[in-house]
C-alpha positions in Angstrom: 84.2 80.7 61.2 86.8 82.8 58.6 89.3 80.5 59.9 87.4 77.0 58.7 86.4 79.2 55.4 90.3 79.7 54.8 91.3 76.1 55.3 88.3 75.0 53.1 89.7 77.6 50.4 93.0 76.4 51.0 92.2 72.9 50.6 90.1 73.1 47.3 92.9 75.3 45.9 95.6 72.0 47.2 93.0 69.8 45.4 92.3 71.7 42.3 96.8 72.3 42.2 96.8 68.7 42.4 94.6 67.8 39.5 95.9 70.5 37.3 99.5 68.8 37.8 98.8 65.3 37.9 99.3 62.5 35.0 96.7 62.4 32.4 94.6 59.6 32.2 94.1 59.6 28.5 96.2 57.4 27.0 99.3 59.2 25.8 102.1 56.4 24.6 103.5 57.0 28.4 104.8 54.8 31.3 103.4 55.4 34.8 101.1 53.3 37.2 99.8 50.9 35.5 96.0 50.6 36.8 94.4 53.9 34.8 91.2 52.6 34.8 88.9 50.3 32.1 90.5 49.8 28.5 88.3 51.9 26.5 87.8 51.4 22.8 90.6 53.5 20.8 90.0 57.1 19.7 91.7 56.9 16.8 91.4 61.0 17.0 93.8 60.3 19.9 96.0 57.3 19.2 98.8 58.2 16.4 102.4 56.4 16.0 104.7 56.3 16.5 103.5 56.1 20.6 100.1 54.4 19.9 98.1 52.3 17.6 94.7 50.9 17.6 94.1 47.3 17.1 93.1 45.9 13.7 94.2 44.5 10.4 95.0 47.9 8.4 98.6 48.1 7.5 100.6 51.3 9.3 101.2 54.3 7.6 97.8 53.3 5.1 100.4 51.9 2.7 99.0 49.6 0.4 100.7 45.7 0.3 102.5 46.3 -2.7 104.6 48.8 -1.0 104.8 47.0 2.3 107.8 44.8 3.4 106.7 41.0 4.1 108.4 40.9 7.7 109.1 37.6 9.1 110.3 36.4 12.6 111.8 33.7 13.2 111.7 33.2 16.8 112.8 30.4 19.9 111.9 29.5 23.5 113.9 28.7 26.7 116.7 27.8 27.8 119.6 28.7 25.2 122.1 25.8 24.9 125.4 25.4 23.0 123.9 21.6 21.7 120.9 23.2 20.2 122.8 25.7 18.3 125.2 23.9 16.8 123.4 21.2 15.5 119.8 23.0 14.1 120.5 26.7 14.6 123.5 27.1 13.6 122.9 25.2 10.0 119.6 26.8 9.3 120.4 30.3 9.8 123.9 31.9 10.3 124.8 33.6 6.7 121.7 34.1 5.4 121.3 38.2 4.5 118.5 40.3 3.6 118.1 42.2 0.8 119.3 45.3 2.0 122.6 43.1 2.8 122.0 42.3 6.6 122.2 40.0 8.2 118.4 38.3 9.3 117.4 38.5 13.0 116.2 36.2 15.3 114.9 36.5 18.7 115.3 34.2 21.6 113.2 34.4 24.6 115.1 32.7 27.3 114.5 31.3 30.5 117.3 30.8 33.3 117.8 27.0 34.1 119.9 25.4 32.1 121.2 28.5 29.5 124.4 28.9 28.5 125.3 32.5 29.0 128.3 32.9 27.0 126.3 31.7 24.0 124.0 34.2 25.1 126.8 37.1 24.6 128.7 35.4 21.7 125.2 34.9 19.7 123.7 38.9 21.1 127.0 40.3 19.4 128.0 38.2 16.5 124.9 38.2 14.9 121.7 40.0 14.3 119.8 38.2 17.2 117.7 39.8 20.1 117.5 38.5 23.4 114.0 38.7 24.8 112.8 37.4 28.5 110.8 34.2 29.2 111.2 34.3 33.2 113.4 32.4 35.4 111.5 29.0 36.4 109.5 28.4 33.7 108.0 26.5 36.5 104.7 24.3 36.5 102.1 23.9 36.5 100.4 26.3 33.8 98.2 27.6 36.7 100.8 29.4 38.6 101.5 31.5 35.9 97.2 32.6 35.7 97.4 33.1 39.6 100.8 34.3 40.4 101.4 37.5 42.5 102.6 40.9 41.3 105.7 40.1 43.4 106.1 36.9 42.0 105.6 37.8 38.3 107.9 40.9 39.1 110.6 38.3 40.4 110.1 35.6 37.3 110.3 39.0 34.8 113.1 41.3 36.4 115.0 38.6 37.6 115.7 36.9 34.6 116.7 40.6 33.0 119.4 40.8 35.6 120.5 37.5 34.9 120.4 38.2 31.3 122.7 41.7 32.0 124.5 40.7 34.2 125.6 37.1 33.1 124.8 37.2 29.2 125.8 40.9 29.0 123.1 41.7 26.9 122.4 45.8 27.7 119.6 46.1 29.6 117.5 48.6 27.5 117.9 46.0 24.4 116.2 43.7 26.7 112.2 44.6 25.3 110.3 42.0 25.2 108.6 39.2 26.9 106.7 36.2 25.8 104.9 34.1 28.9 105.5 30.4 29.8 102.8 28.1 28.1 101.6 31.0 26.6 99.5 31.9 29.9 99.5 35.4 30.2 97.5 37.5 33.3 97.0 40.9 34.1 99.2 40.5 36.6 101.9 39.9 34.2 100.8 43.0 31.7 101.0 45.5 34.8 104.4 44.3 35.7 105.7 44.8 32.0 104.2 47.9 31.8 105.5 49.0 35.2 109.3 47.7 34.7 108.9 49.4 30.9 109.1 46.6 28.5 108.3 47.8 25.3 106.4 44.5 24.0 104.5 41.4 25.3 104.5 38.4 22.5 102.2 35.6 24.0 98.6 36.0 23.5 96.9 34.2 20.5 94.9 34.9 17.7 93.0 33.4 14.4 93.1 37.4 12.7 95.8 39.1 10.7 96.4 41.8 13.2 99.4 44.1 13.0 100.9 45.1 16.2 99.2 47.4 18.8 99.6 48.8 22.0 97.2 48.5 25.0 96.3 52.1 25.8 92.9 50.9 24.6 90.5 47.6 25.1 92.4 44.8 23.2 90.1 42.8 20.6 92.6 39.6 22.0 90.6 38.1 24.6 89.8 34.7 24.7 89.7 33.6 29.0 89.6 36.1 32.0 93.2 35.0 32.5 94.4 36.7 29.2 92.2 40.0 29.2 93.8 43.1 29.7 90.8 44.8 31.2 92.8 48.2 32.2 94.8 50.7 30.1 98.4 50.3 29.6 99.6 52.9 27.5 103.1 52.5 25.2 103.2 48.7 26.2 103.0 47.1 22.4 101.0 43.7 22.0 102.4 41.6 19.3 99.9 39.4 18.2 100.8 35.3 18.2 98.4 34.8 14.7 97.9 31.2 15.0 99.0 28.6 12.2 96.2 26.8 9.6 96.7 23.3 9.2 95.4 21.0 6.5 93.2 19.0 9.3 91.2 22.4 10.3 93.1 22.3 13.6 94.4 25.6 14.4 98.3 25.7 16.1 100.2 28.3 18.2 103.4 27.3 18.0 105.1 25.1 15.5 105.7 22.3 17.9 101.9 22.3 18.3 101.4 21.0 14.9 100.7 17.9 14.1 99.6 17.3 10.7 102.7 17.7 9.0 105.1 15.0 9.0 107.3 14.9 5.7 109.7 17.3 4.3 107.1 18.5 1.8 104.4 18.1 4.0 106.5 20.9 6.3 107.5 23.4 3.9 104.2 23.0 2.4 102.9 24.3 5.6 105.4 27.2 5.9 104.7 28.8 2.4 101.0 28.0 2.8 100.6 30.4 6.2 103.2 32.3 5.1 101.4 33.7 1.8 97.8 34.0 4.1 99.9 36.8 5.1 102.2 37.8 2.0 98.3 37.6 0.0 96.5 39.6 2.2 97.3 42.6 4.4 101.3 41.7 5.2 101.2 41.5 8.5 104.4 40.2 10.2 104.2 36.3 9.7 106.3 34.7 12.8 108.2 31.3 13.2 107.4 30.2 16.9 109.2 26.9 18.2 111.2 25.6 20.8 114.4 24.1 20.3 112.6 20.7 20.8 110.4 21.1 17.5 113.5 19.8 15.4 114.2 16.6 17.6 112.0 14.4 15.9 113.6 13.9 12.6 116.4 15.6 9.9 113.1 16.0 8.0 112.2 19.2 9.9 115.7 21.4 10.1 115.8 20.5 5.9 112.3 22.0 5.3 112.9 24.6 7.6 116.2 25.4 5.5 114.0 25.0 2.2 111.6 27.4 3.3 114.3 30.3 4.3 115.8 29.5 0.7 112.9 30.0 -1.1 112.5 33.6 1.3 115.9 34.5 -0.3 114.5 34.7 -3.3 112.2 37.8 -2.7 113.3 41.0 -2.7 110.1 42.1 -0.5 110.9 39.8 2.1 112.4 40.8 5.5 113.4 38.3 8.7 114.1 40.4 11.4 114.1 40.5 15.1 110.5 41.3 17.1 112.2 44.8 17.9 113.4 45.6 14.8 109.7 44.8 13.3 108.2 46.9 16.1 111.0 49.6 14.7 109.6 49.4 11.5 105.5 48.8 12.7 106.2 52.9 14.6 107.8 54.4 11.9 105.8 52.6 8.5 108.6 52.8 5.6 107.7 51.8 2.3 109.8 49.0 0.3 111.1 51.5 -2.5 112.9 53.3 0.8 113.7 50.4 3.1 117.5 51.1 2.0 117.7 53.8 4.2 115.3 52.3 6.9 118.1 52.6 9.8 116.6 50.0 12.2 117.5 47.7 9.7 120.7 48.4 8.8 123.4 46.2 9.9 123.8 46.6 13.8 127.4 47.6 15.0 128.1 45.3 17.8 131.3 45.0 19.8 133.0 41.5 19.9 132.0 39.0 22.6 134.2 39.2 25.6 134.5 35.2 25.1 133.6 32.6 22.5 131.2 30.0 23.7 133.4 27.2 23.2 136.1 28.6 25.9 133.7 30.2 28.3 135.8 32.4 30.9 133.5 30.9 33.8 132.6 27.3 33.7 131.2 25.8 37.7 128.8 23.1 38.2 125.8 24.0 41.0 123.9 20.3 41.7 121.2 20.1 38.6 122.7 23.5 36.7 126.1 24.5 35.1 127.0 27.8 34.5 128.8 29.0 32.0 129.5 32.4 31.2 132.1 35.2 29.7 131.6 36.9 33.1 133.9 36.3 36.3 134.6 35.1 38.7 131.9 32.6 39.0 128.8 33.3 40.7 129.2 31.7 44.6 125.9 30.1 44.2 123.8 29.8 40.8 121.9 32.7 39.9 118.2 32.0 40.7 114.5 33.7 41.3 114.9 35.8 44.4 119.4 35.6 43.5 119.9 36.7 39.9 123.4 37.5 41.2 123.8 34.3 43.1 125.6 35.4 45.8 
């Protein structure tokens, strides 16, 4: 009898040891296992920056608009290809600065098949731009991506990073972000971000000007089961994808998704018009979202889209920066009469490429893929989901 009294002691003292020492399940800005229960609303009593933030449309830091930069991101899906950039990126953006005398960013979200990886690694340190995952496959149909398995989505996600390290050597901690294929995003997908430590997941849509949030509490974003984070995923930022207005009434995601503009005018009509719903109103960061595909149809688009960074130039309140360098800015709230000092947004120091893009060190053909890369030798087989090393 004293003995089954002692082992019951010891066992609630083991059990009491264990709860005193274990993770907290109120949200905290922290990484751990991702399943901590139901999203509850946010406490705002116990969700500060820079390792929290509750949804809504009230500018960090309570600044007021007049004193809040108007950031813009420009960014691009895919693969990355050497054609694409030399004739559309390459003549809307390289040289163009921002007030503070830096460069702007950009941020590519790139998928495996079919980039070139030493434009990968000549574009991460020559300019301002941030390499961001968009999976391996991109495969189809749109369904896989709502159904896929933790193991699957942990493949399409982490191998891509490798791919992105290892052949684009981009450094893996820059590597933050993650924007899904078709814009489907699951639970599945949020769990393996917040497990692998992503800082940032870009895909799910929205008609209201929020600013940037993290998931420690129930997101207002929910428009299918398939894109509700219904658990707690504390430090993993959301950054909305504000859809666009058009002058039919149809709302649009992406730039490519819009169809009512057709003409020059017509286009940068439709930049400044969403742009200043944002500049007007609460400033919250007003993103570019296309595919490289968006500027095949006519000269029409790439001249408006050159128009409209032109007319950016022009004001002084006006920052284009990369999604992490907004989220930089979006944890630590710095008002436009210090921005100068802002270091986030100083001019990056970046060592030189190991090889230009034009004289890539490795160059193989694999079937349907080339690879070309500053990395070598050559990969025996080409890097793939399940073989980011392609060996």
């Amino acid at each position: 009898m004293h003995v089954a009294t002692a082992a019951m002691k010891i066992l609630v003292l083991a059990l009491l040891v264990q709860i005193a020492t274990a993770v907290p399940l109120s949200p905290a800005g922290r990484y751990g296992d991702s399943l901590r229960g139901p999203a509850q609303p946010c406490d705002k009593a116990h969700c500060n920056l820079p390792t929290c933030r509750c949804a809504g449309t009230d500018i960090p830091g309570g600044l007021s608009p007049d004193k809040t930069p108007q950031i813009v991101m420009f960014s691009f899906d895919d693969s990355l290809r050497v054609q694409d950039f030399d004739t559309y990126y390459s003549k809307a953006f390289p040289n163009r600065k921002n007030p503070n005398g830096c460069e702007i960013g950009l941020t590519f979200f790139v998928s495996g098949n079919d980039t070139d990886y030493s434009l990968v690694e000549d574009l991460y340190y020559s300019h301002n731009y941030e390499m961001a995952d968009h999976s391996v496959d991109h495969r189809e149909p749109t369904t896989w991506w709502e159904n896929a398995s933790k193991d699957e989505y942990t493949h399409e996600i982490m191998d891509q990073k490798s791919i992105l390290e290892k052949w684009g050597n981009v450094p893996a901690d820059s590597i933050r972000g993650f924007r899904g294929p078709f814009l489907v995003t699951s639970e599945t997908e949020i769990s393996v971000l917040h497990d692998n430590k992503f800082t940032y997941e870009a895909t799910m849509g929205t008609q209201t000007n929020y600013w940037p949030f993290t998931l420690d509490y129930k997101s207002p974003i929910c428009d299918s089961p398939s894109t509700c984070p219904n658990n707690s995923y504390p430090g993993l930022w959301l950054v909305p994808n504000i859809n666009y207005k058009q002058s039919n009434g149809y709302p649009c995601s992406m730039i490519d998704a819009c169809t009512a503009p057709q003409s020059e005018k017509e286009w940068l009509d439709f930049f400044m018009e969403n742009f200043n719903l944002h500049y007007n109103d609460n400033r919250s960061p007003f993103g570019i979202y296309a595919h490289s595909a968006w500027f095949y149809y006519g000269p029409q688009r790439l001249a408006a889209l050159s128009a409209f960074l032109d007319k950016l130039a022009t004001m002084k309140d006006v920052y284009i920066v990369t999604h992490s360098q907004m989220l930089d800015w979006v944890q630590n709230p710095t008002p436009l009469d210090k921005i100068g000092d802002f270091a986030p947004w100083k001019c990056p120091p970046r060592p030189k490429p190991r090889c230009s893009y034009k004289s890539p060190s490795c160059q193989k053909e694999y079937g349907d893929f080339s690879m070309r890369t500053c990395t070598t030798p050559c990969p025996p087989r080409y890097p793939h989901y399940g073989d980011p090393d392609g060996n």
